[in-house]
C-alpha positions, 0 to 999 in steps of 0.5 A: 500500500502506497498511501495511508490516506483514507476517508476518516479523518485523523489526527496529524501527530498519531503514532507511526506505524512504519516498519523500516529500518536500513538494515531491513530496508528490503522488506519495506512494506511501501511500494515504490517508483523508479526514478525516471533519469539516473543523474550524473554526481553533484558537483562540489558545490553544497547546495541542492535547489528545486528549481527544476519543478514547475513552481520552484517548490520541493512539495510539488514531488510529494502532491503528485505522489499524494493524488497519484497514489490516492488515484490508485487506491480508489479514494480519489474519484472524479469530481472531488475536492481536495482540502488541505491544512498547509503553511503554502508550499504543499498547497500550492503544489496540489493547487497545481495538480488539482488544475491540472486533473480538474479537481476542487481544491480548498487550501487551508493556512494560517494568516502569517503565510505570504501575500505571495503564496496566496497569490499563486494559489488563487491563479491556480484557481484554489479556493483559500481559507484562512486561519488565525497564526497563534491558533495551536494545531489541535483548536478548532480554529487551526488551518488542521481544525478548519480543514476538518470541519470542512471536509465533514461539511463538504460532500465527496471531500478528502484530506490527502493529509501530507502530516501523515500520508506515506506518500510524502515521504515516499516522494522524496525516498524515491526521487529527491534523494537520487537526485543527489550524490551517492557520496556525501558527508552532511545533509541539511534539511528543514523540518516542516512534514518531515516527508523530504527529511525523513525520505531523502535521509533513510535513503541516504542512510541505506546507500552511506551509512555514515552520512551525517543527517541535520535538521533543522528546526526553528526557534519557537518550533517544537519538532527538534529534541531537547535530548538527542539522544532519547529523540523525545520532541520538545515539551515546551510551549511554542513560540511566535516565528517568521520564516514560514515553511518548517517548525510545528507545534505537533510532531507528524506522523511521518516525521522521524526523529531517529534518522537524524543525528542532529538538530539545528535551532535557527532564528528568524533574525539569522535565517532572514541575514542570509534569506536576504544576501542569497535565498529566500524563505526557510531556505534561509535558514536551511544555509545558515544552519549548514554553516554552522555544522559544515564547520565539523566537516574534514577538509574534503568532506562535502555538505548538501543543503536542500533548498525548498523554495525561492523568492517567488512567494516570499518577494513581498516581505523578503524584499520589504526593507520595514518588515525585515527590521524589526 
């Protein structure tokens, strides 16, 4: 089975009940795709941009996956609508497939998301929701809780639920880590789903065991251990940050922690330093955590940081001089 999506919803944060581990790797019990074109090695530089998609978003992988997958499972039909709870980019890339297919689509995101993700959303013809910023996760009023009243309201309607499809995961599994170099000494990775995290970092793992696997997580967010040894999530109370895209105040389903062997806090003041000098967005911090861990890198030792989004949907704050200072 491809997808764990059904037509009962279920809460973002429910146990995983995943199997895999990498030396047990054959007996998986997903299914997978071939990625189409084996890529030649990267070169020595250590960044990993998604702009080859067609909207520049590395969440535009998972959401074709996702509606594929659902397709195929019979849970999808024709004539359906598809609602998703969002903080832009998986919404964005559904929004994108759903035009495509000819599905309804409703995107469902708190208020501080961009002026420019809403605008793409709209010219792909999505219908926009939104939902108060400091509403935690499980409220009723949370872009998570206003989905699911909508799709109890809303006849043939479906969740494909990137917090806890399989499929999100599996996209990056299957594609995004063969798009990068089979050697490799540290890769950085924002965690926002956890689907490119955990995707590209179990198949890294199983091709180079000694691969170093950081995450990133911001400041006010609660995905990233106090512990890391004991891979707890953080218990304390979330905070308030800027950069949109990574962070969360639950820890999803298919987030999983014990791939990674460390974390990075980043801040909105130090991620939005290099989101202006050279990427936008929670790239911004994905480079300024990579700094600071590429630092216990041996001389030739090589350090990829993926990089899941441009100036695009960004441009209205990045490039505004008053909302930059605070």
């Amino acid at each position: 089975m491809s997808s764990n999506c059904s037509s009962t919803w279920a809460p973002p944060n429910r146990p995983s009940a995943c199997t895999w581990t990498s030396e047990n790797k054959l007996k998986s019990p997903h299914s997978h795709k071939l990625f189409p074109v084996k890529q030649e090695k990267i070169s020595t530089n250590i960044l990993q941009c998604i702009g080859s998609t067609p909207l520049v978003n590395v969440k535009d992988r998972i959401a074709i996956r996702m509606v594929e997958d659902a397709e195929a499972a019979g849970i999808l039909k024709p004539g359906m609508t598809l609602i998703e709870p969002t903080s832009g980019n998986t919404g964005i890339g559904l929004a994108m497939v759903a035009a495509v297919k000819g599905y309804h689509c409703i995107i469902v995101l708190p208020e501080k998301m961009s002026h420019e993700k809403i605008a793409v959303l709209k010219a792909l013809g999505a219908e926009i929701v939104r939902t108060p910023t400091e509403a935690s996760w499980d409220s009723p009023e949370s872009h998570i809780g206003v989905a699911k009243t909508l799709k109890e309201k809303i006849p043939n309607s479906i969740i494909l639920d990137q917090y806890q499809n399989l499929s999100n995961p599996l996209a990056h599994y299957d594609i995004t880590a063969e798009e990068i170099l089979d050697q490799v000494d540290m890769i950085v990775i924002g965690a926002g789903t956890g689907g490119s995290l955990t995707g590209v970092a179990r198949k890294l793992k199983e091709k180079c065991p000694e691969v170093k696997i950081i995450g990133v997580d911001p400041v006010g967010s609660t995905l990233a251990p106090v512990d890391q040894e004991s891979n707890e999530p953080e218990k304390h109370v979330a905070a308030h940050y800027e950069v949109e895209g990574i962070g969360y105040d639950f820890l999803p389903t298919v987030m999983d922690l014990s791939i990674v062997n460390s974390w990075v806090k980043s801040n909105d003041c130090d991620s939005f330093k290099i989101a202006r000098k050279l990427i936008r967005g929670s790239s911004g911090a994905n480079v300024w955590a990579a700094l600071q861990k590429a630092k216990e890198l041996k001389e030739g030792q090589r350090c990829v940081v993926i990089l899941p989004d441009g100036d695009k949907i960004f441009m209205r704050k990045m490039d505004d001089q008053s909302w930059m200072v605070w």
